[in-house]
C-alpha positions in Angstrom: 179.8 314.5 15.2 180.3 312.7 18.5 181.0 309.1 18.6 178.0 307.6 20.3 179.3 306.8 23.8 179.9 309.9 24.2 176.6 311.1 24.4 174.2 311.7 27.3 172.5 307.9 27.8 175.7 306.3 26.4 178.4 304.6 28.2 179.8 305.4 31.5 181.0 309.1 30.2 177.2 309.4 29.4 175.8 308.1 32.7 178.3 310.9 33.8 177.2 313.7 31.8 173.4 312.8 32.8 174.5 312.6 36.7 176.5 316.6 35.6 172.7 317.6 34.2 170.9 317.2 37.5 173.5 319.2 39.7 177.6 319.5 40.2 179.6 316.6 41.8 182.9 315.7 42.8 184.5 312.4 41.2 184.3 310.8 44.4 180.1 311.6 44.4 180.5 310.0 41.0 181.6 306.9 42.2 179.8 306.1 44.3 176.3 306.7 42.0 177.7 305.0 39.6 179.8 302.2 41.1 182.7 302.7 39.7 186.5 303.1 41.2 187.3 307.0 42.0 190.6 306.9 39.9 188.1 305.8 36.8 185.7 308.6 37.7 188.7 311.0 37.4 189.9 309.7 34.2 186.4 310.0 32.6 186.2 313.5 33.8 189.5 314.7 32.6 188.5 313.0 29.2 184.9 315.6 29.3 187.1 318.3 30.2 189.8 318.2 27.9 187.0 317.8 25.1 185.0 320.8 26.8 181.9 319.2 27.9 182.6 319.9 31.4 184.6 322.5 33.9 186.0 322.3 37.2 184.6 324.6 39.7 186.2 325.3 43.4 184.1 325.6 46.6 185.5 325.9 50.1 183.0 324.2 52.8 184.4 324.2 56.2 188.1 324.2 56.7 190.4 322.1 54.5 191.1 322.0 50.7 188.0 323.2 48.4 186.1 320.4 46.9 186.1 320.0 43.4 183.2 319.3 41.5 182.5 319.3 37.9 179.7 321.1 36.1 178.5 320.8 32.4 179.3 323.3 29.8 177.2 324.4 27.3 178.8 322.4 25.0 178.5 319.3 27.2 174.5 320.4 27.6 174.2 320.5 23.3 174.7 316.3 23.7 171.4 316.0 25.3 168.8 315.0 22.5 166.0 318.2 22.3 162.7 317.2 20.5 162.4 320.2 19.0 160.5 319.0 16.2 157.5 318.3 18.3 157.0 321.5 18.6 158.0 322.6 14.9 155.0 319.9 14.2 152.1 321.5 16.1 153.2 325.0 14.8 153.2 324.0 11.2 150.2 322.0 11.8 148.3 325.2 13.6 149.8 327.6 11.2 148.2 325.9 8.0 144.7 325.1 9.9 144.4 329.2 10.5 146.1 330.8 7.4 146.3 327.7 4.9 149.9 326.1 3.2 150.5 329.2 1.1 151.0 331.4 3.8 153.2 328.8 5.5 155.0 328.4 2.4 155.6 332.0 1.8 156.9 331.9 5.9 159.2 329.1 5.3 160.8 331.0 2.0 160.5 334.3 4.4 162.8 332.1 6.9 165.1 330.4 4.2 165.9 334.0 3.1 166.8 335.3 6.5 169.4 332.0 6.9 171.0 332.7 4.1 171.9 336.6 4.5 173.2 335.4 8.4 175.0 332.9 5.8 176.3 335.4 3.9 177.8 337.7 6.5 180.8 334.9 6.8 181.4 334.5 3.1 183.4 337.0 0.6 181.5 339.0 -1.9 183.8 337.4 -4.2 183.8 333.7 -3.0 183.0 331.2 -5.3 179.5 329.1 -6.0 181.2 325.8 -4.7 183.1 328.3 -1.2 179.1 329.5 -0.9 177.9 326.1 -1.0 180.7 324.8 1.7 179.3 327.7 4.0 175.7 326.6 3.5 177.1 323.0 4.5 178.6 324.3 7.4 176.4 326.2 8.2 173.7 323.2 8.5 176.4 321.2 10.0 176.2 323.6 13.1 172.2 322.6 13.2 173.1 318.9 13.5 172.8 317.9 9.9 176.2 316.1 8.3 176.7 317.9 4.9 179.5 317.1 2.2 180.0 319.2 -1.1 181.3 317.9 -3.9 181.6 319.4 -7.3 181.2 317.5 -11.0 183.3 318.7 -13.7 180.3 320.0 -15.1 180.0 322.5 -11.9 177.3 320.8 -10.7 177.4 320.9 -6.9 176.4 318.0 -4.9 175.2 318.5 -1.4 174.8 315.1 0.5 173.2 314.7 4.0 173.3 312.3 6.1 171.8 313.8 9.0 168.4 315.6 8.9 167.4 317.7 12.4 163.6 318.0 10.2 163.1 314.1 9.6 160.2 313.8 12.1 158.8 317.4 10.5 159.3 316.2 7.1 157.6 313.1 7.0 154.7 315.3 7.3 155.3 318.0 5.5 158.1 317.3 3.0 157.0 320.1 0.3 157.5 323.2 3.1 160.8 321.8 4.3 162.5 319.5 1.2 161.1 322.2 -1.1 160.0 325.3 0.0 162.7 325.6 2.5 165.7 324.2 0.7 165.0 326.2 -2.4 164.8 329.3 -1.2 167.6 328.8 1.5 169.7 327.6 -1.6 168.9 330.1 -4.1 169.7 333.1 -1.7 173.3 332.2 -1.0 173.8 330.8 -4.7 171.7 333.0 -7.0 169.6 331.2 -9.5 169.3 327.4 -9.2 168.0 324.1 -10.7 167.7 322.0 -7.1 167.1 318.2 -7.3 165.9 316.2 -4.6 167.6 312.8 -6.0 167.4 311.0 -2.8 165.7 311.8 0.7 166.2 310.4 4.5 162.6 310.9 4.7 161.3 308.5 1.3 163.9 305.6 3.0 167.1 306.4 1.7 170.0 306.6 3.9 171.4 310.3 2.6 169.4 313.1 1.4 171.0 314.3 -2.4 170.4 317.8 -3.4 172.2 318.0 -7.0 172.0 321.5 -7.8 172.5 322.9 -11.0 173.8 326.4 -11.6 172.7 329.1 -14.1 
């Protein structure tokens, strides 16, 4: 996870990264939008670069040197916030006014199966319950969320979040994502499961706990 100045809005790297988003610009166009000293504009930019947010490009115009300017990478377009759950919302929302919660339900578990085999395709045949549960983890962690795994000496695995990309979603509709979703998605890449919501981001808590108990 990125520390926060680093993210588009944040700081002066951020003020960069937005200026990046709207088109490609030299240090010294940088400087002078932003008010800052050329040499500092440089710095920041080999900072973005070195971390791969942004990529130096060449461009001749007239006769002397090219210019350099800096464009954003993908990676350095990822920092922008996307409100994708706005969208997630009104589908869910439309879905269950036309075909009711069970079908949505049995769409979500349809979805939460699909993950998992994608899931799978990186994980040995032979890898253990606690190696598939770090792969889920990961897995998630890619989508935004911050997962840990830990394992009690009873092999109980614990899956802690701290991060959840469906908080907006869930509020309204916890049972299709903090049930229907989570089960299924779990159960595919474990096998059988007891899974038990212990704490939840979107009841208040600061973590959502998923203990889940294995057959």
């Amino acid at each position: 996870m990125e520390v926060p100045e680093l993210f588009a809005g944040g700081g002066t790297r951020g003020r960069i990264l937005e200026e990046l988003a709207v088109s490609a610009k030299t240090a010294r166009d940088l400087s002078k939008s932003l008010g800052i000293q050329e040499s500092a504009a440089r710095g920041h930019l080999e900072r973005l670069e070195a971390r791969g947010y942004v990529v130096p490009t060449f461009r001749r115009e007239g006769v002397g040197r090219p210019r350099k300017r800096y464009l954003l990478t993908p990676q350095g377009r990822d920092l922008f916030p996307r409100r994708y759950e706005m969208l997630l919302d009104s589908v869910m929302d439309e879905l269950i006014a036309r075909e009711g919660e069970k079908y949505v339900s049995e769409l979500f578990a349809v979805a939460a199966r699909s993950m998992a085999r994608q899931i799978a395709k990186a994980v040995p045949e032979d890898a253990s319950r606690h190696d598939r549960a770090s792969a889920l983890a990961a897995s998630l962690n890619q989508l935004g969320f911050r997962c840990t795994v830990e394992e009690a000496p009873d092999g109980t695995l614990k899956i802690v979040r701290t991060n959840c990309v469906f908080r907006h979603s869930a509020l309204g509709h916890a049972q299709l994502l903090c049930d229907v979703f989570d089960k299924n998605l779990t159960e595919s890449l474990l096998g059988q499961a007891g899974l038990d919501l212990k704490d939840s981001i979107t009841r208040g808590s600061s973590c959502c706990t998923h203990l889940i108990h294995l057959d």
